[in-house]
C-alpha positions as CSV (number, residue, x, y, z in Angstrom):
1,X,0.0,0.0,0.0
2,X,1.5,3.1,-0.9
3,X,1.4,5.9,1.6
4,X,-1.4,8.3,0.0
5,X,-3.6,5.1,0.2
6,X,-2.6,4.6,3.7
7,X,-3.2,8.2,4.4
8,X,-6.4,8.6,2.4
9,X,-7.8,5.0,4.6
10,X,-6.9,6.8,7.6
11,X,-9.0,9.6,7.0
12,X,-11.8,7.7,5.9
13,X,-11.6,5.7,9.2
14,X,-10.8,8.4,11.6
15,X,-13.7,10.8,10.2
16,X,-16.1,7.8,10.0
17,X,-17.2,5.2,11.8
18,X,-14.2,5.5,14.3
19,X,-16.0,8.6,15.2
20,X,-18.9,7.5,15.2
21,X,-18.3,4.7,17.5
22,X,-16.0,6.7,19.8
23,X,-17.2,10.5,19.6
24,X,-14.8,13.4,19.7
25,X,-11.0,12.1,19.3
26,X,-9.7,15.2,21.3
27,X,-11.8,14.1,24.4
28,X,-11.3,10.0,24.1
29,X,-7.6,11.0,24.1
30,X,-8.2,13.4,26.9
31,X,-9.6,10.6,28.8
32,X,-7.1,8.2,27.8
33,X,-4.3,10.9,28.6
34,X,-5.7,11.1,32.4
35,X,-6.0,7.2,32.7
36,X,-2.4,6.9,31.5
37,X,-1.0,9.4,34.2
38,X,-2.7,8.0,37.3
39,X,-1.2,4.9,36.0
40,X,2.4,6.1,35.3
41,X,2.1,7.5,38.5
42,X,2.0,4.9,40.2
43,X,4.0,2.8,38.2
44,X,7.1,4.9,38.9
45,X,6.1,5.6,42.0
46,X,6.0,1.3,42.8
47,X,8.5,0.0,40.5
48,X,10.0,2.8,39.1
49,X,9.3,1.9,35.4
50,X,6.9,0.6,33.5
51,X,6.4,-3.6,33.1
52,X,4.5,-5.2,30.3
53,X,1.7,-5.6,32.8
54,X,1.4,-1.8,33.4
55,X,0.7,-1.7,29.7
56,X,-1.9,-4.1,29.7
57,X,-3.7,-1.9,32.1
58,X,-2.9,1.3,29.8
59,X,-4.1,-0.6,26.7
60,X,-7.5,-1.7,28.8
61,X,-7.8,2.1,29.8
62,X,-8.0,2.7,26.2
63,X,-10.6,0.1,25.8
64,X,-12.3,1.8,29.0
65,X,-12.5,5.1,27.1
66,X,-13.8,3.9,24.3
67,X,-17.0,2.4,25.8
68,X,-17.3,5.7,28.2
69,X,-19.0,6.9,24.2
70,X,-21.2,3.4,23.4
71,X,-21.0,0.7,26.0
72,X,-22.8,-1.9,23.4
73,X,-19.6,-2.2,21.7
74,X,-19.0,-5.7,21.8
75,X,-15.1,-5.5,20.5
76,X,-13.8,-3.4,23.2
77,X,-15.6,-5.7,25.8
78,X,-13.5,-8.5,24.6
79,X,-10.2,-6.6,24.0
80,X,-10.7,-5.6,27.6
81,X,-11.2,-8.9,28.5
82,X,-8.2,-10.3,26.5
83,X,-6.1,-7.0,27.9
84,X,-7.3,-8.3,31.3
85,X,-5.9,-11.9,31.2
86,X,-2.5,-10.7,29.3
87,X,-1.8,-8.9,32.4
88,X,-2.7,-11.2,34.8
89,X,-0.4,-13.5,33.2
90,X,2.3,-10.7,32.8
91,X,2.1,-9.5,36.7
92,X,3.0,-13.3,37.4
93,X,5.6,-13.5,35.1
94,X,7.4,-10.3,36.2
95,X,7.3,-11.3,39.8
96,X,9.3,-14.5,38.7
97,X,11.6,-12.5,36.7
98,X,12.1,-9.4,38.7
């Protein structure tokens, strides 16, 4: 695909149904933005950096954000779900590493 396609695509999916589904971009990242610092917060804060399970969380909040604008939207509900049990699995994992 050459970039003006990709760029044209993009445009059609961010002015479309994207926003459609998830309202105003400005305010889903503003959301996302204040999600993200509590969490970074606390992750330097704990560990002092961030750990693949911290960006499972991040990557839920997303998910989180998304719904705050339909929360029939049946894909988020499962990427939250699948964001959920990646961390789970990554929180053990780091504990047996770290």
């Amino acid at each position: 695909m050459k970039r003006d396609q990709v760029l044209n695509e993009a445009k059609k999916i961010i002015n479309g149904k994207r926003e459609q589904d998830y309202g105003s971009a400005f305010r889903n990242h503003k959301r996302i933005a204040e999600g993200w610092t509590i969490i970074l917060r606390e992750c330097y804060g704990l560990k002092g950096n961030i750990e693949p399970s911290h960006v499972a969380l991040m990557m839920d909040w997303i998910k989180t954000c998304r719904l705050m604008n339909g929360i029939d939207h049946e894909d988020s509900w499962i990427d939250k779900a699948g964001y959920t049990a990646l961390g789970a699995e990554f929180a053990i994992e780091e504990q047996l590493i770290g």
